[in-house]
C-alpha positions as CSV (number, residue, x, y, z in Angstrom):
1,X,-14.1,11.0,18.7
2,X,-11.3,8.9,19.6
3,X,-9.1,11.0,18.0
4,X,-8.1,14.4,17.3
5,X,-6.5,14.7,13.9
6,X,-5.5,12.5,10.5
7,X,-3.2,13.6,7.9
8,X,-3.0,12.1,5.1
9,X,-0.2,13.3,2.8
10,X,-0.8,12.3,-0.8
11,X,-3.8,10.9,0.0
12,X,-6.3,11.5,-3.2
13,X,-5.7,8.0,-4.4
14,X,-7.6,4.6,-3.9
15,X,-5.7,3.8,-0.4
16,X,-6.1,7.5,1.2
17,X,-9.6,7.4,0.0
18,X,-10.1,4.0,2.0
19,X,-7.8,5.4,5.1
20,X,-10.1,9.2,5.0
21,X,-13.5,6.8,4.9
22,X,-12.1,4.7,8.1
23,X,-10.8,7.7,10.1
24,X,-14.2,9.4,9.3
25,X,-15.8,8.6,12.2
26,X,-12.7,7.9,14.5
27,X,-11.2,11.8,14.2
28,X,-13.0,15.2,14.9
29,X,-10.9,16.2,11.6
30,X,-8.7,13.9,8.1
31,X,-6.6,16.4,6.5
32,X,-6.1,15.1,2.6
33,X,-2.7,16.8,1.2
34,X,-3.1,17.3,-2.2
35,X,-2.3,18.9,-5.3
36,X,-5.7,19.7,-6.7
37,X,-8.6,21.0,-4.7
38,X,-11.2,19.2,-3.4
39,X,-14.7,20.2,-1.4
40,X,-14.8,19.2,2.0
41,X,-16.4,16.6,2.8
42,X,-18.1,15.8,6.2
43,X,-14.8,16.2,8.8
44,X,-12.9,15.3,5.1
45,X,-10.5,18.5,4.3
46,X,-8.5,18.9,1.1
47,X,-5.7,21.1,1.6
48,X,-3.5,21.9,-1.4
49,X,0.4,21.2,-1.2
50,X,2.9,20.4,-4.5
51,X,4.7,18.3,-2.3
52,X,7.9,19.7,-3.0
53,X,7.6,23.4,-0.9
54,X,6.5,24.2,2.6
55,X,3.4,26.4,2.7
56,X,0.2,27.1,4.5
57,X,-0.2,23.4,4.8
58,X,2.2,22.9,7.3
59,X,0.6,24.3,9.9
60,X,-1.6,21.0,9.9
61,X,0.9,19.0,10.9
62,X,0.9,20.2,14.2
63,X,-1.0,18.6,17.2
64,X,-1.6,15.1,14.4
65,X,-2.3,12.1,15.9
66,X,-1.1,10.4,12.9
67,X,0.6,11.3,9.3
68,X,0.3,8.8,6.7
69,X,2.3,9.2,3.8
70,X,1.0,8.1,0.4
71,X,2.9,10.0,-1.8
72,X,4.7,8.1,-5.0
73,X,4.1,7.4,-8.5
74,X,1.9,4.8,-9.5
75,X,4.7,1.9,-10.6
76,X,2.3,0.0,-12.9
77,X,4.0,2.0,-15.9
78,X,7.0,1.2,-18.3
79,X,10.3,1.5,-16.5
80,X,11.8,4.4,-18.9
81,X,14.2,6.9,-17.6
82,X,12.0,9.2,-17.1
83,X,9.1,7.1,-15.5
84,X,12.0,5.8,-13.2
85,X,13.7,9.5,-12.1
86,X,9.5,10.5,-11.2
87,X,9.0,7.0,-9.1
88,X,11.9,8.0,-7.1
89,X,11.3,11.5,-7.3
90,X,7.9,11.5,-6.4
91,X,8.8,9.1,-3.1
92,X,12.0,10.8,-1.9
93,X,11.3,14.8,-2.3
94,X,7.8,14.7,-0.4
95,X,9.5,12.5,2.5
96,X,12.5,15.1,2.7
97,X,10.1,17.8,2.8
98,X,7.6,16.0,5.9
99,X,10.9,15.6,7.8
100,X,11.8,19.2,7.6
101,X,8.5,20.5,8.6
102,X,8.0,17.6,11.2
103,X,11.5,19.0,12.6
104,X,10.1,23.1,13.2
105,X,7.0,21.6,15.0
106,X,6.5,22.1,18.6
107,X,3.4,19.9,18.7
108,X,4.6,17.2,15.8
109,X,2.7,14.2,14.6
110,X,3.0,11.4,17.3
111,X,3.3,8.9,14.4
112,X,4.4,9.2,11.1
113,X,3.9,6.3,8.6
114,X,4.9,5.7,5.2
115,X,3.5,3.1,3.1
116,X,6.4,1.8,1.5
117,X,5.8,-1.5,-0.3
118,X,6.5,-5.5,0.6
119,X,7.9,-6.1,-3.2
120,X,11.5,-5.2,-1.4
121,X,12.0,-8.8,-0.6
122,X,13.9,-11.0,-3.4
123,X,11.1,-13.6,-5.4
124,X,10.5,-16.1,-2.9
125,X,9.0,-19.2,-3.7
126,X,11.7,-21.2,-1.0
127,X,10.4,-19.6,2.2
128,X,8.5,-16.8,3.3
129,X,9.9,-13.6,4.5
130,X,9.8,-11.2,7.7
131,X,10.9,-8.7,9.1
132,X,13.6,-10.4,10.9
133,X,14.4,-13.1,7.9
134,X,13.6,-11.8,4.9
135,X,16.4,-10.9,1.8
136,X,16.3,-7.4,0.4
137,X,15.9,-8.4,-3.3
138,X,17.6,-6.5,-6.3
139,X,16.2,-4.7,-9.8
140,X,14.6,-1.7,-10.2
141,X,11.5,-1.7,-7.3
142,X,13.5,-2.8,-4.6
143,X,16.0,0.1,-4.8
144,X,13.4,2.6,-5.0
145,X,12.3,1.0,-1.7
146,X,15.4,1.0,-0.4
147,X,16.5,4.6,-1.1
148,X,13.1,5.5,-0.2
149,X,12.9,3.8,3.8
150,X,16.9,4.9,3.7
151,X,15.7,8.5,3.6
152,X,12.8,8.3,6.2
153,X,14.7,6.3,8.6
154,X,18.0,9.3,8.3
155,X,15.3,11.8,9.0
156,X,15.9,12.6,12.9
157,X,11.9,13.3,15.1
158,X,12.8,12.2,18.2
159,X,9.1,13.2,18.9
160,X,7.7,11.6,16.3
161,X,7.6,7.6,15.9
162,X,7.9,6.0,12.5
163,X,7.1,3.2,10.8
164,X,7.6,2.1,7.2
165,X,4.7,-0.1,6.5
166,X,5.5,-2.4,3.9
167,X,1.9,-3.2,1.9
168,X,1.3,-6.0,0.0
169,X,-1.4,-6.1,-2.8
170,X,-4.6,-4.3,-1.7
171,X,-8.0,-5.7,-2.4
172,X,-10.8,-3.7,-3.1
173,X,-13.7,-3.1,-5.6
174,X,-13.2,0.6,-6.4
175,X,-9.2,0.3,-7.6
176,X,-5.9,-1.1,-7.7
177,X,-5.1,-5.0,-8.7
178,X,-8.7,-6.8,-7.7
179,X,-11.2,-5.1,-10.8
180,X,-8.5,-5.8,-13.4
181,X,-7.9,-9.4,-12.2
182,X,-12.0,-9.7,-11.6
183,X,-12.9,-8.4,-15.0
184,X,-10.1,-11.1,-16.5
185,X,-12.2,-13.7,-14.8
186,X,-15.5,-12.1,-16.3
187,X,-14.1,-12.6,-20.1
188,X,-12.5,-15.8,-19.7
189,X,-9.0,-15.1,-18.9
190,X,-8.8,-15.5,-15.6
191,X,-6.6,-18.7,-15.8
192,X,-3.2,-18.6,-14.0
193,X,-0.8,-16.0,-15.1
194,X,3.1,-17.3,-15.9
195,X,3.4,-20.8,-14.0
196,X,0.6,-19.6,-11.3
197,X,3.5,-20.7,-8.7
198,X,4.2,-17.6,-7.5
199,X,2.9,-16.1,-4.6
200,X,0.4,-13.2,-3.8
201,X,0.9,-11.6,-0.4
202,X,-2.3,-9.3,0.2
203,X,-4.1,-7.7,2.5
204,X,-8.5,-6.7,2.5
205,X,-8.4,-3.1,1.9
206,X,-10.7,-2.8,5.7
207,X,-7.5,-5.1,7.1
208,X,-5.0,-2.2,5.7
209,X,-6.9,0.9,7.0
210,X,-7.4,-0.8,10.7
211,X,-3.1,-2.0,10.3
212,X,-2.4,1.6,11.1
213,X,-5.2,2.5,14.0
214,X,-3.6,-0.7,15.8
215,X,0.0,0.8,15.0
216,X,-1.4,4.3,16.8
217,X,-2.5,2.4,19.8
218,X,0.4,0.5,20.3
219,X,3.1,2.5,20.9
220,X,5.8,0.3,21.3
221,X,5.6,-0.4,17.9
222,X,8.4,1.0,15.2
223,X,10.5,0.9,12.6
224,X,9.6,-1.9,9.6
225,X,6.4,-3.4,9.8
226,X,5.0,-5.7,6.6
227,X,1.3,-4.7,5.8
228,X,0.0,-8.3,5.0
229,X,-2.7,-10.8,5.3
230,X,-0.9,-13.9,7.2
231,X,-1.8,-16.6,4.6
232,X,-0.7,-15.6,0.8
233,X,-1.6,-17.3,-1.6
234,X,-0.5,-18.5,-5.1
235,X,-1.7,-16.9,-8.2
236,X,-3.0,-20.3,-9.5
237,X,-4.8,-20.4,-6.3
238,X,-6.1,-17.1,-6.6
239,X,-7.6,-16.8,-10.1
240,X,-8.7,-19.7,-9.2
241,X,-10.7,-18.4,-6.1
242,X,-11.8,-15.5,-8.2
243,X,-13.4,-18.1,-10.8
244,X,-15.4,-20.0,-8.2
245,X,-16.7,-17.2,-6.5
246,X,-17.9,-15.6,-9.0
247,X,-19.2,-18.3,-10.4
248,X,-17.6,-19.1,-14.0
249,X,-15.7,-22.2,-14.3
250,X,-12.8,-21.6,-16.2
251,X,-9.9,-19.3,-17.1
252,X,-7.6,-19.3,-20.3
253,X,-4.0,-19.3,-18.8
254,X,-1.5,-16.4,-19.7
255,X,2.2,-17.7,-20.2
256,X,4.6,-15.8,-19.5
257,X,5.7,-15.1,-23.2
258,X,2.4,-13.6,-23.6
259,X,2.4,-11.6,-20.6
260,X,5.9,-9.8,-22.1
261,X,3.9,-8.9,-25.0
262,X,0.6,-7.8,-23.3
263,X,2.9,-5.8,-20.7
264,X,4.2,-4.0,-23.6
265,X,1.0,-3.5,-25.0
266,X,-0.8,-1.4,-22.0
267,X,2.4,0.1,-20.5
268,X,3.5,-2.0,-17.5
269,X,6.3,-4.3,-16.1
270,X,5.8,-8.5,-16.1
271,X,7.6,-8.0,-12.7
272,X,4.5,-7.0,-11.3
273,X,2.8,-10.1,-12.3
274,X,5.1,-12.9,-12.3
275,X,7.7,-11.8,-8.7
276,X,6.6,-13.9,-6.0
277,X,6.0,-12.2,-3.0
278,X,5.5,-14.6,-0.2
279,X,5.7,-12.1,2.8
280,X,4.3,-12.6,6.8
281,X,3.1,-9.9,8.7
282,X,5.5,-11.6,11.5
283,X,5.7,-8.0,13.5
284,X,1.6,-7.6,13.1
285,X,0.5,-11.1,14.8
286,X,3.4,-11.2,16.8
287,X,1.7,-8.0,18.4
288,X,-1.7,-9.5,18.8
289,X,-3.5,-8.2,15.6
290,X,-6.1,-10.0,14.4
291,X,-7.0,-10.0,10.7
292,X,-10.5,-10.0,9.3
293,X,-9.7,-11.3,6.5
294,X,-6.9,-14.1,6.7
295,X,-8.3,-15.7,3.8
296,X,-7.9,-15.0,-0.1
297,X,-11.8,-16.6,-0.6
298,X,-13.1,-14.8,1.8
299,X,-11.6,-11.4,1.2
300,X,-12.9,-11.9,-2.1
301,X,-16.0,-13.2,-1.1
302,X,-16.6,-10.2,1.0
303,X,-15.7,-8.0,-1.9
304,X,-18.5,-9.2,-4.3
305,X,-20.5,-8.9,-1.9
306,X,-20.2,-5.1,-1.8
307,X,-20.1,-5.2,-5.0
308,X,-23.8,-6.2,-5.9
Protein backbone atom coordinates (compact mmCIF):
# COMPACT_ATOMS: atom_id res chain seq x y z
CA UNK A 1 0.00 0.00 0.00
CA UNK A 2 1.17 3.30 -0.80
CA UNK A 3 -0.07 4.58 2.16
CA UNK A 4 -0.56 4.20 5.71
CA UNK A 5 -3.69 5.90 6.88
CA UNK A 6 -6.96 8.12 5.49
CA UNK A 7 -9.18 10.02 7.65
CA UNK A 8 -11.97 11.19 6.56
CA UNK A 9 -13.83 13.40 8.96
CA UNK A 10 -17.52 13.75 8.14
CA UNK A 11 -17.17 11.49 5.57
CA UNK A 12 -20.64 9.33 5.31
CA UNK A 13 -21.82 11.46 2.43
CA UNK A 14 -21.63 11.07 -1.48
CA UNK A 15 -17.98 12.76 -1.70
CA UNK A 16 -16.36 10.71 1.39
CA UNK A 17 -17.99 7.65 -0.03
CA UNK A 18 -16.14 8.39 -3.43
CA UNK A 19 -12.76 9.50 -1.47
CA UNK A 20 -13.11 5.93 1.00
CA UNK A 21 -13.70 3.80 -2.52
CA UNK A 22 -10.38 5.60 -4.15
CA UNK A 23 -8.19 5.34 -1.02
CA UNK A 24 -9.33 1.67 -0.74
CA UNK A 25 -6.70 0.23 -2.38
CA UNK A 26 -4.03 3.05 -1.89
CA UNK A 27 -4.04 2.77 2.24
CA UNK A 28 -3.52 -0.34 4.59
CA UNK A 29 -6.48 1.53 6.56
CA UNK A 30 -9.71 4.87 5.64
CA UNK A 31 -11.00 5.92 8.90
CA UNK A 32 -14.76 7.38 8.26
CA UNK A 33 -15.65 9.90 11.24
CA UNK A 34 -19.12 9.72 11.83
CA UNK A 35 -22.05 10.17 13.84
CA UNK A 36 -23.82 6.91 13.24
CA UNK A 37 -22.27 3.58 13.13
CA UNK A 38 -21.34 1.81 10.31
CA UNK A 39 -19.86 -2.07 9.66
CA UNK A 40 -16.53 -2.12 8.44
CA UNK A 41 -16.00 -2.55 5.40
CA UNK A 42 -12.83 -4.19 3.69
CA UNK A 43 -9.76 -1.61 5.24
CA UNK A 44 -13.20 0.86 5.42
CA UNK A 45 -13.69 1.79 9.35
CA UNK A 46 -16.57 3.86 10.80
CA UNK A 47 -15.61 5.40 13.94
CA UNK A 48 -18.30 7.43 15.74
CA UNK A 49 -17.61 11.15 16.71
CA UNK A 50 -20.54 14.20 17.22
CA UNK A 51 -18.14 16.41 15.94
CA UNK A 52 -18.35 18.75 18.51
CA UNK A 53 -16.25 16.71 21.61
CA UNK A 54 -12.87 15.02 21.63
CA UNK A 55 -13.22 11.28 22.40
CA UNK A 56 -11.80 7.90 21.55
CA UNK A 57 -11.63 9.03 18.01
CA UNK A 58 -8.87 11.14 18.38
CA UNK A 59 -6.49 8.80 18.75
CA UNK A 60 -6.88 8.17 14.86
CA UNK A 61 -5.56 11.19 13.98
CA UNK A 62 -2.22 10.23 14.82
CA UNK A 63 0.41 8.89 12.37
CA UNK A 64 -2.50 10.09 9.22
CA UNK A 65 -1.21 10.57 6.06
CA UNK A 66 -4.06 12.62 5.20
CA UNK A 67 -7.31 14.20 6.94
CA UNK A 68 -10.03 15.30 4.82
CA UNK A 69 -12.62 17.32 6.17
CA UNK A 70 -16.13 16.91 4.92
CA UNK A 71 -18.01 18.11 7.51
CA UNK A 72 -21.06 20.93 6.77
CA UNK A 73 -24.63 21.07 6.17
CA UNK A 74 -25.97 20.23 2.95
CA UNK A 75 -26.68 24.06 1.56
CA UNK A 76 -29.35 22.99 -0.98
CA UNK A 77 -32.03 24.03 1.81
CA UNK A 78 -33.99 27.38 2.47
CA UNK A 79 -31.81 30.03 3.93
CA UNK A 80 -33.88 30.48 7.34
CA UNK A 81 -32.26 31.44 10.49
CA UNK A 82 -32.00 28.41 11.67
CA UNK A 83 -30.83 26.52 8.50
CA UNK A 84 -28.17 29.38 8.31
CA UNK A 85 -26.80 29.23 12.24
CA UNK A 86 -26.44 24.94 11.40
CA UNK A 87 -24.51 25.71 7.89
CA UNK A 88 -22.12 27.66 9.78
CA UNK A 89 -22.33 25.73 12.74
CA UNK A 90 -21.91 22.55 11.34
CA UNK A 91 -18.53 23.99 9.27
CA UNK A 92 -16.94 26.07 11.96
CA UNK A 93 -17.36 23.75 15.38
CA UNK A 94 -15.92 20.47 13.78
CA UNK A 95 -12.88 22.56 12.23
CA UNK A 96 -12.21 24.23 15.74
CA UNK A 97 -12.33 20.85 17.22
CA UNK A 98 -9.67 19.06 14.38
CA UNK A 99 -7.34 21.94 15.18
CA UNK A 100 -7.32 21.26 18.82
CA UNK A 101 -6.75 17.69 18.67
CA UNK A 102 -4.35 18.10 15.57
CA UNK A 103 -2.47 20.52 18.20
CA UNK A 104 -1.98 17.54 21.31
CA UNK A 105 -0.66 15.09 18.57
CA UNK A 106 2.94 14.05 18.49
CA UNK A 107 2.49 12.11 15.27
CA UNK A 108 -0.29 14.66 13.46
CA UNK A 109 -1.70 14.38 10.08
CA UNK A 110 0.95 15.42 7.45
CA UNK A 111 -1.95 17.11 5.47
CA UNK A 112 -5.06 18.33 6.51
CA UNK A 113 -7.72 19.35 3.82
CA UNK A 114 -10.91 20.95 3.91
CA UNK A 115 -13.23 20.94 1.15
CA UNK A 116 -14.51 24.28 1.31
CA UNK A 117 -16.41 25.33 -1.88
CA UNK A 118 -15.47 27.50 -5.27
CA UNK A 119 -19.12 29.46 -4.91
CA UNK A 120 -16.85 32.15 -2.76
CA UNK A 121 -15.99 33.93 -5.95
CA UNK A 122 -18.63 36.91 -7.03
CA UNK A 123 -20.99 35.73 -10.34
CA UNK A 124 -18.65 35.87 -13.05
CA UNK A 125 -19.74 35.88 -16.42
CA UNK A 126 -16.75 38.85 -17.39
CA UNK A 127 -13.69 36.69 -16.68
CA UNK A 128 -12.77 33.66 -14.93
CA UNK A 129 -11.36 33.47 -11.60
CA UNK A 130 -8.11 31.97 -9.65
CA UNK A 131 -6.60 31.83 -6.98
CA UNK A 132 -4.45 34.76 -7.59
CA UNK A 133 -7.41 36.92 -9.57
CA UNK A 134 -10.37 36.05 -8.45
CA UNK A 135 -13.11 38.58 -6.27
CA UNK A 136 -14.45 37.18 -3.00
CA UNK A 137 -18.15 37.63 -3.79
CA UNK A 138 -20.83 38.69 -1.19
CA UNK A 139 -24.49 37.14 0.19
CA UNK A 140 -25.04 34.45 2.28
CA UNK A 141 -22.55 31.39 0.83
CA UNK A 142 -19.63 33.29 0.37
CA UNK A 143 -19.49 34.43 4.12
CA UNK A 144 -20.01 31.02 5.27
CA UNK A 145 -16.88 30.27 3.17
CA UNK A 146 -15.13 32.96 4.37
CA UNK A 147 -15.67 32.53 8.07
CA UNK A 148 -15.17 29.00 7.44
CA UNK A 149 -11.30 29.03 5.59
CA UNK A 150 -10.80 32.30 8.16
CA UNK A 151 -11.00 29.69 11.00
CA UNK A 152 -8.85 26.90 9.44
CA UNK A 153 -6.21 29.11 8.25
CA UNK A 154 -5.99 30.92 12.28
CA UNK A 155 -5.67 27.37 13.49
CA UNK A 156 -1.66 27.17 14.11
CA UNK A 157 -0.06 22.93 12.99
CA UNK A 158 3.14 23.84 12.09
CA UNK A 159 3.34 20.06 11.42
CA UNK A 160 0.61 19.75 9.60
CA UNK A 161 0.05 21.30 5.97
CA UNK A 162 -3.31 22.64 4.91
CA UNK A 163 -5.13 23.25 2.12
CA UNK A 164 -8.64 24.61 1.66
CA UNK A 165 -9.79 22.93 -1.55
CA UNK A 166 -12.31 24.96 -3.08
CA UNK A 167 -14.75 22.23 -5.13
CA UNK A 168 -16.85 23.10 -7.80
CA UNK A 169 -20.00 21.00 -8.74
CA UNK A 170 -19.21 17.25 -8.47
CA UNK A 171 -20.46 14.87 -11.12
CA UNK A 172 -21.45 11.56 -10.35
CA UNK A 173 -24.33 8.96 -10.88
CA UNK A 174 -24.99 8.00 -7.21
CA UNK A 175 -25.62 11.86 -5.71
CA UNK A 176 -25.26 15.47 -5.71
CA UNK A 177 -26.25 17.87 -8.80
CA UNK A 178 -25.83 15.23 -11.99
CA UNK A 179 -29.20 12.65 -11.26
CA UNK A 180 -31.38 15.62 -10.61
CA UNK A 181 -30.20 17.56 -13.73
CA UNK A 182 -30.13 13.91 -15.72
CA UNK A 183 -33.64 12.91 -14.65
CA UNK A 184 -34.79 16.77 -15.88
CA UNK A 185 -33.52 15.70 -19.19
CA UNK A 186 -35.38 12.31 -18.93
CA UNK A 187 -38.94 14.17 -18.54
CA UNK A 188 -38.43 16.87 -20.89
CA UNK A 189 -37.13 19.65 -18.87
CA UNK A 190 -33.79 19.63 -19.39
CA UNK A 191 -33.84 22.95 -21.39
CA UNK A 192 -31.55 25.80 -20.02
CA UNK A 193 -32.23 26.97 -16.62
CA UNK A 194 -32.58 31.20 -16.12
CA UNK A 195 -30.69 32.69 -19.36
CA UNK A 196 -28.43 29.32 -19.67
CA UNK A 197 -25.43 32.10 -19.70
CA UNK A 198 -24.07 31.33 -16.58
CA UNK A 199 -21.38 29.20 -16.05
CA UNK A 200 -20.89 25.64 -14.41
CA UNK A 201 -17.41 25.08 -13.04
CA UNK A 202 -17.21 21.19 -12.26
CA UNK A 203 -15.15 18.60 -11.74
CA UNK A 204 -15.64 14.23 -12.63
CA UNK A 205 -16.23 12.87 -9.22
CA UNK A 206 -12.72 10.26 -10.22
CA UNK A 207 -10.92 13.94 -11.07
CA UNK A 208 -11.98 15.11 -7.31
CA UNK A 209 -10.88 12.03 -5.35
CA UNK A 210 -7.30 11.85 -7.35
CA UNK A 211 -7.09 16.25 -6.70
CA UNK A 212 -6.19 15.36 -3.23
CA UNK A 213 -3.64 12.12 -3.78
CA UNK A 214 -1.75 14.67 -6.16
CA UNK A 215 -1.96 17.40 -3.25
CA UNK A 216 -0.36 14.43 -0.80
CA UNK A 217 2.44 13.94 -3.18
CA UNK A 218 3.29 17.30 -3.77
CA UNK A 219 4.33 18.75 -0.88
CA UNK A 220 5.03 22.10 -1.81
CA UNK A 221 1.62 22.63 -2.29
CA UNK A 222 -0.61 24.88 0.31
CA UNK A 223 -2.97 27.11 1.27
CA UNK A 224 -6.08 27.74 -1.40
CA UNK A 225 -6.34 25.50 -4.11
CA UNK A 226 -9.81 25.50 -6.48
CA UNK A 227 -11.08 21.90 -7.06
CA UNK A 228 -12.11 22.29 -10.73
CA UNK A 229 -12.24 20.84 -14.15
CA UNK A 230 -10.12 23.58 -16.45
CA UNK A 231 -12.92 24.08 -19.04
CA UNK A 232 -16.52 25.15 -17.39
CA UNK A 233 -19.00 25.29 -19.17
CA UNK A 234 -22.40 27.21 -19.55
CA UNK A 235 -25.62 25.81 -18.36
CA UNK A 236 -27.13 26.13 -21.88
CA UNK A 237 -24.14 24.22 -22.90
CA UNK A 238 -24.56 21.69 -20.45
CA UNK A 239 -28.20 20.62 -20.50
CA UNK A 240 -27.57 20.76 -23.67
CA UNK A 241 -24.75 18.00 -23.50
CA UNK A 242 -26.90 16.10 -21.13
CA UNK A 243 -29.77 16.02 -23.97
CA UNK A 244 -27.45 14.71 -26.68
CA UNK A 245 -25.88 12.13 -24.88
CA UNK A 246 -28.55 10.69 -23.67
CA UNK A 247 -30.19 10.84 -26.59
CA UNK A 248 -33.49 13.00 -26.33
CA UNK A 249 -33.66 16.05 -28.40
CA UNK A 250 -35.08 18.60 -26.57
CA UNK A 251 -35.53 20.35 -23.17
CA UNK A 252 -38.41 22.88 -22.04
CA UNK A 253 -36.41 25.90 -20.71
CA UNK A 254 -36.88 27.08 -16.91
CA UNK A 255 -36.96 31.01 -16.59
CA UNK A 256 -35.86 32.32 -13.98
CA UNK A 257 -39.37 33.46 -12.61
CA UNK A 258 -40.26 29.86 -12.51
CA UNK A 259 -37.24 28.68 -10.89
CA UNK A 260 -38.15 31.27 -7.73
CA UNK A 261 -41.29 29.43 -7.53
CA UNK A 262 -39.99 25.80 -7.99
CA UNK A 263 -37.15 26.81 -5.41
CA UNK A 264 -39.80 27.58 -2.98
CA UNK A 265 -41.61 24.62 -3.83
CA UNK A 266 -38.80 21.82 -2.78
CA UNK A 267 -36.82 23.83 -0.25
CA UNK A 268 -33.72 25.45 -1.93
CA UNK A 269 -32.04 28.69 -2.99
CA UNK A 270 -32.18 29.99 -7.05
CA UNK A 271 -28.55 31.05 -6.10
CA UNK A 272 -27.64 27.66 -6.57
CA UNK A 273 -28.87 27.56 -10.04
CA UNK A 274 -28.59 30.79 -11.62
CA UNK A 275 -24.74 32.24 -9.89
CA UNK A 276 -22.25 31.83 -12.41
CA UNK A 277 -19.31 30.20 -11.27
CA UNK A 278 -16.68 30.42 -13.92
CA UNK A 279 -13.55 29.26 -11.80
CA UNK A 280 -9.83 27.68 -13.11
CA UNK A 281 -7.99 25.33 -11.21
CA UNK A 282 -4.96 27.90 -12.05
CA UNK A 283 -2.85 26.32 -8.82
CA UNK A 284 -3.79 22.53 -10.10
CA UNK A 285 -2.34 22.77 -13.88
CA UNK A 286 0.04 25.19 -12.93
CA UNK A 287 1.42 22.16 -10.81
CA UNK A 288 1.30 19.67 -13.62
CA UNK A 289 -2.02 17.85 -12.91
CA UNK A 290 -3.62 16.35 -15.52
CA UNK A 291 -7.42 16.04 -15.59
CA UNK A 292 -9.25 12.99 -16.94
CA UNK A 293 -11.98 14.60 -17.61
CA UNK A 294 -11.43 18.22 -18.99
CA UNK A 295 -14.55 17.93 -20.78
CA UNK A 296 -18.36 18.45 -19.70
CA UNK A 297 -19.41 15.69 -22.71
CA UNK A 298 -17.14 13.45 -21.79
CA UNK A 299 -17.51 13.51 -18.08
CA UNK A 300 -20.92 12.92 -18.76
CA UNK A 301 -20.44 10.50 -21.33
CA UNK A 302 -18.33 8.49 -18.96
CA UNK A 303 -21.07 8.77 -16.35
CA UNK A 304 -23.83 7.03 -18.47
CA UNK A 305 -21.75 4.81 -19.19
CA UNK A 306 -21.53 3.45 -15.62
CA UNK A 307 -24.67 4.03 -15.38
CA UNK A 308 -26.08 1.13 -17.74
Amino acid sequence: MKYKKIILAGGNGYLGGVFANYYRDLADEVIVLSRSPKPASGNIKTVVWDGCTEGEWANELAGADMLINLCGKNVNCRYTEANRREIIASRIIPTTLLGAVIAKLEDPPKLWINITSATIYRHAEDRPQDEETGDIGYGFSIDVCKAWEKTFFEIHTPQTRKIALRMGIVLGMSDSAFPRLLNLVKFGLGGKQGDGQQYMSWIHEQDAARVTQWLLDHTKLNGVINCTAPVPIKNAEFMADIRHVYGIPFGLPAPAWLLTVGAAIIGTETELILKSRWVLPKQLTDSGYTFLFSNAEYAIKDLLSISK
